[in-house]
C-alpha positions, 0 to 999 in steps of 0.5 A: 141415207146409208145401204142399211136405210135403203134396204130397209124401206124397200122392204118395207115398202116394195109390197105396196109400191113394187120393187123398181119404184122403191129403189128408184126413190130410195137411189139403191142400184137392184145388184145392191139390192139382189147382193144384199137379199143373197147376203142376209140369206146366207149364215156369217162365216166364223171369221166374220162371226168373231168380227161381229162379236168384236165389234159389238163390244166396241160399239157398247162400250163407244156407241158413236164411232163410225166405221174409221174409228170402229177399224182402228180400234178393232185392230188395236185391240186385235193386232190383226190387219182387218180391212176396213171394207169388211167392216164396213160389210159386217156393220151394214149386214147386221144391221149394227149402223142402223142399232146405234141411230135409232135412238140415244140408249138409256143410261147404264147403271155406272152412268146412272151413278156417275149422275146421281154423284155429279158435284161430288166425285171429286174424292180429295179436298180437304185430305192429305196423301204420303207416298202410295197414297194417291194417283194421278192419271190420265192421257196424252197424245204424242206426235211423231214421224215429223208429225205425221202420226200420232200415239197415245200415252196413258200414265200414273203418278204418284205427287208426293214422290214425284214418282210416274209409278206406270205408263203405257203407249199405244195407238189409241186411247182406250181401255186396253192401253190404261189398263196396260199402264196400270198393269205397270202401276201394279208392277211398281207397287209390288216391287215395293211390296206396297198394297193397292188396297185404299190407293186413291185414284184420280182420273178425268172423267174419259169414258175409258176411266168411267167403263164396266171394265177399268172400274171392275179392275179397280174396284174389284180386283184391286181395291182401290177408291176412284176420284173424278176431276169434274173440271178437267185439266184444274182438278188435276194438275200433277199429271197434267204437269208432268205431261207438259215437262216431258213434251217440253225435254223430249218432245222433239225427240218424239216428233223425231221418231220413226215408229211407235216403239221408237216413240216408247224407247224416248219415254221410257228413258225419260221416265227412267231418268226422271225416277234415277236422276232427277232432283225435284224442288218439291222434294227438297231437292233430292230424288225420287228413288232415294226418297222411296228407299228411304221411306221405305227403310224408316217407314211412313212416320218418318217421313211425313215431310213428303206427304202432299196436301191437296186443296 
């Protein structure tokens, strides 16, 4: 039972039975008690204010995180070294542990549709893709600090160009880090003077690439069609092997690093020699930036050698 519940049957039930026989029965301590009355009392500080409002929207987006998760991930999306212990002390006197065990909350609207489409959101049988036609996406978890820490990498990938067109790593994987690697993708597609609009976008099914806020970025603002893997890793082959090349070439020098943005220093040059250096069978030998210079001088009509057939 958490302090929340304890507090919570005491009023409930010290009119009937009295103060000390609740908080015997419920194992509270009566300076618990007092602390918890005096703290309900008083109005939350600015500070704790804005930590309740970050927590909130956490809480939305992942309803079952506890405390841990809901630290680190507030602190990500921060950069401030909150303590833990405030928190703990935010969520137990808002009552925001005991909101999200209550019950199991309906389906959102976006949830809603992902169900009704269960079975069809697989958007690429049957088609074919050219270059800035399609994107693989997904993430993938680095170990580093001789395995004592972990990092996330977020990643787009473009298989017919065998091209990672944007990628991002962080500490955790969650919305802020795939939309700081599309943020690359968006970079990538600029350079190359190449619109978003009608790009296919296929990604798992992680809460993150099913959220109000991904889906409104691509959507809305960029214009894309999304596409769902609904059998995971199977559906989604191009980016899974692209993970296992780069664990595979480099991953001892991630195990290696000391820091995260040692962790990023390995994964940019690997991607760096992976677009400038690197010749792919798939392409008939040749390499990925030469092959998107050269689409992009004689256009998409002649180089409908490199298109990708999907299955």
């Amino acid at each position: 039972m958490t302090r929340s519940e304890q507090i919570a049957l005491t009023e409930t039930w010290q009119g009937t039975h009295g103060l000390n026989r609740c908080l015997r029965v419920v194992g509270l301590a009566k300076s618990s008690w007092y602390a918890s009355q005096q703290s309900q009392g008083e109005a939350l500080s600015a500070a704790d204010q804005w930590l309740k409002h970050q927590l909130v929207e956490i809480i939305g987006e992942s309803p079952f995180y506890g405390w841990r998760k809901l630290t680190a991930e507030v602190r990500e999306r921060t950069g401030q070294a909150i303590n833990h212990k405030r928190v703990r002390r935010v969520l137990a006197d808002q009552q925001l542990q005991l909101q999200r065990r209550v019950s199991t909350p309906p389906p959102s609207p976006v949830e809603e549709i992902f169900q009704a489409h269960h079975g069809a959101l697989n958007r690429l049988a049957g088609r074919t893709f050219g270059l800035f036609a399609l994107l693989s996406g997904d993430f993938t978890q680095l170990t580093y600090y001789q395995g004592h820490r972990k990092a996330w990498l977020a990643g787009w990938y473009d298989p017919a160009g065998c091209l990672p067109a944007g990628w991002a790593v962080g500490h955790s994987a969650n919305t802020a880090l795939a939309l700081q690697a599309w943020h690359g993708v968006r970079d990538w597609y600029a350079r190359w003077e190449h619109s978003l609009k009608g790009t296919v976008v296929h990604t798992d099914l992680d809460p993150v690439f099913r959220s109000y806020r991904w889906l409104h970025t691509l959507l809305c603002q960029d214009l894309v069609e999304v596409s769902y893997s609904e059998r995971g890793a199977k559906d989604n082959p191009w980016i899974e092997s692209l993970w296992s090349r780069l664990k595979a070439e480099v991953g001892q020098l991630v195990f290696d690093s000391d820091s995260l943005s040692e962790v990023t220093t390995v994964v940019n040059d690997y991607f760096d020699q992976y677009i400038y250096q690197r010749r792919h069978q798939s392409l008939q030998y040749q390499i990925p930036i030469n092959v998107l210079m050269n689409h992009t001088k004689k256009g998409e009509a002649e180089t409908q050698e490199l298109v990708q057939v999907v299955l």
